[in-house]
C-alpha distance (Angstrom), angle and dihedral (degrees) to the residues before:
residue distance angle dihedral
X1 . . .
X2 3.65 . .
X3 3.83 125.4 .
X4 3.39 119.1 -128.5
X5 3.68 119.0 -128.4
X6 3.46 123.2 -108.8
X7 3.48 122.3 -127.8
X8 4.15 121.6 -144.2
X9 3.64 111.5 -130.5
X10 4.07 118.6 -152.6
X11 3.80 98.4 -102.8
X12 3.95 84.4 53.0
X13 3.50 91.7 47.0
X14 3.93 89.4 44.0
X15 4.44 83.3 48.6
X16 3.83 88.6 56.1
X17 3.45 102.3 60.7
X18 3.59 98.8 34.5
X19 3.65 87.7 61.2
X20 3.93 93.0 46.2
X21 3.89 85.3 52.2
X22 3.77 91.0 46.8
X23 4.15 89.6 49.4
X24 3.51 89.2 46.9
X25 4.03 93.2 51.4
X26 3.67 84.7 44.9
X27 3.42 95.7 60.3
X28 3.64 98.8 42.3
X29 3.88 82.8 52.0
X30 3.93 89.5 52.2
X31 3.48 95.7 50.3
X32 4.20 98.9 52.7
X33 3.71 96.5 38.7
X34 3.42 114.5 10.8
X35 4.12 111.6 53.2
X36 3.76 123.4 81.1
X37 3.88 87.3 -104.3
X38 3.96 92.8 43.7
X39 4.32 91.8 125.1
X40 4.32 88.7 49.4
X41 3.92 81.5 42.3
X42 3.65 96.0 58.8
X43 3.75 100.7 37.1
X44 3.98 86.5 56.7
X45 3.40 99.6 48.4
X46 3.88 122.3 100.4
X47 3.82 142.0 -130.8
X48 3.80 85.2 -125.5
X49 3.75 103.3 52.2
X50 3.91 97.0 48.5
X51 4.23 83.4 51.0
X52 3.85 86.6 50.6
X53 4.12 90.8 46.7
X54 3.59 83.2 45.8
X55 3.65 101.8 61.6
X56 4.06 96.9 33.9
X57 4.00 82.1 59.3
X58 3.94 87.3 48.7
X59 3.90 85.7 55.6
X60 3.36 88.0 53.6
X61 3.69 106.2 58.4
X62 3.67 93.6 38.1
X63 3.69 85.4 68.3
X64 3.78 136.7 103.7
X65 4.03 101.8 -155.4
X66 3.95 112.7 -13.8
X67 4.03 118.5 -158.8
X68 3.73 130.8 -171.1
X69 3.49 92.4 -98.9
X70 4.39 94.6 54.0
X71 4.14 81.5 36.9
X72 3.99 90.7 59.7
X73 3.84 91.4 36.8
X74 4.49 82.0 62.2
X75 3.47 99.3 44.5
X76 4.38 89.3 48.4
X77 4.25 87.4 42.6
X78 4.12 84.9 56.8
X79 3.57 101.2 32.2
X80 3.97 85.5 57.3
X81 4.02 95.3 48.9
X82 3.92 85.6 52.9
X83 3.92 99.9 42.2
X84 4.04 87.8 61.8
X85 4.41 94.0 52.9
X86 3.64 114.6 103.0
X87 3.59 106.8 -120.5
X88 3.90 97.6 34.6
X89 4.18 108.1 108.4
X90 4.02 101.7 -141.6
X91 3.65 88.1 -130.5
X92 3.69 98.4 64.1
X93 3.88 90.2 47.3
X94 3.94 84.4 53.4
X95 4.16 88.5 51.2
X96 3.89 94.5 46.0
X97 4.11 88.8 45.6
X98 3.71 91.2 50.4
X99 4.08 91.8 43.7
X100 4.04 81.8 53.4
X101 3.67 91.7 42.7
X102 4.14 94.6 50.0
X103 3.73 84.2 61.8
X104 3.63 106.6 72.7
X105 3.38 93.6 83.7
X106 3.83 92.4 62.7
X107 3.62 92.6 43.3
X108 3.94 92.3 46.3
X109 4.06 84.9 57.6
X110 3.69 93.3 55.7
X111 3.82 97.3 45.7
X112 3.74 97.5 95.0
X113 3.81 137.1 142.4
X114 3.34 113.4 -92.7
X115 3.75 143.3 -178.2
X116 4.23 115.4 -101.4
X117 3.77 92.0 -117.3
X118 3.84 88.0 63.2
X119 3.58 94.6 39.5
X120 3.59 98.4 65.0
X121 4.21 97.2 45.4
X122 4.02 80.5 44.1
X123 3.71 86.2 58.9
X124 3.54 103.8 46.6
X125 3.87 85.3 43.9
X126 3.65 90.5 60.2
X127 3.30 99.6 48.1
X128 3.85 87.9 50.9
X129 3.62 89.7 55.8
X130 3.45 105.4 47.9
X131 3.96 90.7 47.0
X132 3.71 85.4 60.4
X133 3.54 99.9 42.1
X134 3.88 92.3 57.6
X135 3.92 96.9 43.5
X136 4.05 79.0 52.9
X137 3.53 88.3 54.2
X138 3.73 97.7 44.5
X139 3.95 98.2 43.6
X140 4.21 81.9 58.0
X141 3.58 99.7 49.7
X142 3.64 86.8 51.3
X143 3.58 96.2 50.8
C-alpha cells in the first residue's frame, strides 16, 4: 500500500522555522550562560559576531520552509559580509560560522509538523525568545 504524501500547509511551514529560530536562540543562550565556561564565553565574545547571529536568525524567520542546504547558504552570505570588516580576524568568523553550522542538527529536530493551534503560541514564543536572547547579548557587550 502506498502512502500518500503529505502536504505542508503555511501555518506548518510558519511552525518550522519558528522552532529552528527558537533552537537557534537556545543555543546561543546555552553557550553565554549556560556551559561550565559561560563567564570566559561571554568576555570573548564580540560586538560583531552577535550582529552576524543576529541577522542569520533574521533569515530564518523571514522564511517559508528552510533546509540545510538554504541554512548553509545564510551562514556563508554573513560569514562573507564579516570576513571583509577591518577589525574582524578571518579565523574567528570561521569559529562563529562553524558554531552556527553545528546547529542544524538541533534545529532539524525541532522542525516538525504541527497542528495550527500550536503554531501560532510557537510563534509568539519565538519571537519572545529571540528578543531576549539579543538584549542578553547586548547588555554583555556593553558591560
Amino acid at each position: 500500500m502506498k502512502k500518500a504524501k503529505k502536504v505542508v500547509t503555511k501555518s506548518e511551514g510558519v511552525a518550522a522555522v519558528g522552532l529552528a529560530a527558537m533552537a537557534a536562540a537556545a543555543a546561543g543562550v546555552y553557550f553565554l550562560y549556560g556551559s561550565k565556561d559561560a563567564t570566559k564565553k561571554r568576555k570573548a565574545v564580540k560586538s560583531w559576531s552577535l550582529k552576524m547571529k543576529a541577522e542569520v536568525l533574521e533569515k530564518i524567520e523571514k522564511l517559508k520552509e528552510i533546509d540545510q542546504k538554504v541554512y548553509q547558504e545564510i551562514i556563508d552570505t554573513a560569514s562573507k559580509k564579516y570576513e571583509a570588516l577591518k577589525g574582524v580576524d578571518v579565523t574567528d568568523v570561521a569559529a562563529v560560522s562553524k558554531e552556527l553550522s553545528s546547529h542544524w542538527k538541533a534545529i532539524k529536530n525541532t522542525i516538525a509538523p504541527s497542528p495550527k493551534k500550536v503554531a501560532k503560541k510557537t510563534a509568539k514564543k519565538v519571537a519572545g525568545a529571540v528578543k531576549k536572547t539579543v538584549t542578553n547579548a547586548k547588555k554583555v557587550t556593553k558591560k
